[in-house]
C-alpha positions in Angstrom: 78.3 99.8 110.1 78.3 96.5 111.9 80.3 97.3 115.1 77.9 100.3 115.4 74.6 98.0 115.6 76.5 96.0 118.5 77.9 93.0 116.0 81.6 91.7 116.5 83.4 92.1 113.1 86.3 90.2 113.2 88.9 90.8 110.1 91.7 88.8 108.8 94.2 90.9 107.2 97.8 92.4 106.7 99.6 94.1 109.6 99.6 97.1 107.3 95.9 97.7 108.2 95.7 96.9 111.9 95.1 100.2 113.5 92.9 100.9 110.7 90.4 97.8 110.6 91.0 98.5 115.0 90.0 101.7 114.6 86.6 101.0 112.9 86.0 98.8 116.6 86.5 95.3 114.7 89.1 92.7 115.9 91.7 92.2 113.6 93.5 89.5 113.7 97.1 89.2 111.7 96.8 86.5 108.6 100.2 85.5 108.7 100.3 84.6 112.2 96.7 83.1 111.7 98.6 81.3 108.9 101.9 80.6 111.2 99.6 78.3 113.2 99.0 75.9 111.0 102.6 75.8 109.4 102.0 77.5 106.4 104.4 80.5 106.0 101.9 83.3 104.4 104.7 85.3 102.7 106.8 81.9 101.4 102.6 81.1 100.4 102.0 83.9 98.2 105.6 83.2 96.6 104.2 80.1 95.8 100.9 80.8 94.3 103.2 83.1 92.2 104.9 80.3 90.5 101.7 78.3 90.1 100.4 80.8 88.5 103.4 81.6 86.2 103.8 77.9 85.3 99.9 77.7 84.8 99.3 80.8 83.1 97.8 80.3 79.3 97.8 84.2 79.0 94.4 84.4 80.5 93.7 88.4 81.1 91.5 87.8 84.1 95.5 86.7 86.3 93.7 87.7 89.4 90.9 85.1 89.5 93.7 82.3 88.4 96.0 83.5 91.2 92.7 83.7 93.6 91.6 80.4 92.6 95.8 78.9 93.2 95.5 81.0 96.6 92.5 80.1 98.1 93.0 76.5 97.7 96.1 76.9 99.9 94.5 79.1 102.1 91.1 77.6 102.6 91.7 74.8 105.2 93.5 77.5 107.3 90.4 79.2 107.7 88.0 76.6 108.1 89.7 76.0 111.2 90.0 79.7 112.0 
């Protein structure tokens, strides 16, 4: 893939996939702590967008663009700055 032609791949993710997303030779680095430095606790976060969601929910089928939509306007000036 990319690492293999010589590009740096960096990866925000979950801890659960460090050593996997490390192992393909990209730099992971750990969204909550990405998160933690601008004063947003990611778990507390996704608890949140939860409740949006629930409270804004018209029974719409297609929950995961609705609770994309709720978590990506939380999310986005975090990684702007990232």
């Amino acid at each position: 893939g990319l690492v293999k032609r010589d590009l740096q791949v960096e990866y925000v993710c979950d801890a659960a996939f460090r050593d996997a997303i490390r192992e393909t030779g990209a730099i992971f680095h750990d969204v909550e702590d990405i998160c933690a430095e601008h004063g947003i606790n990611f778990k507390e976060m996704l608890v949140d967008c939860l409740a949006e969601y629930a409270e804004d929910n018209s029974g719409d089928p297609a929950w995961g663009n609705i609770f994309g939509s709720i978590a990506t306007e939380k999310l986005i000036p975090v990684f702007l700055d990232f």
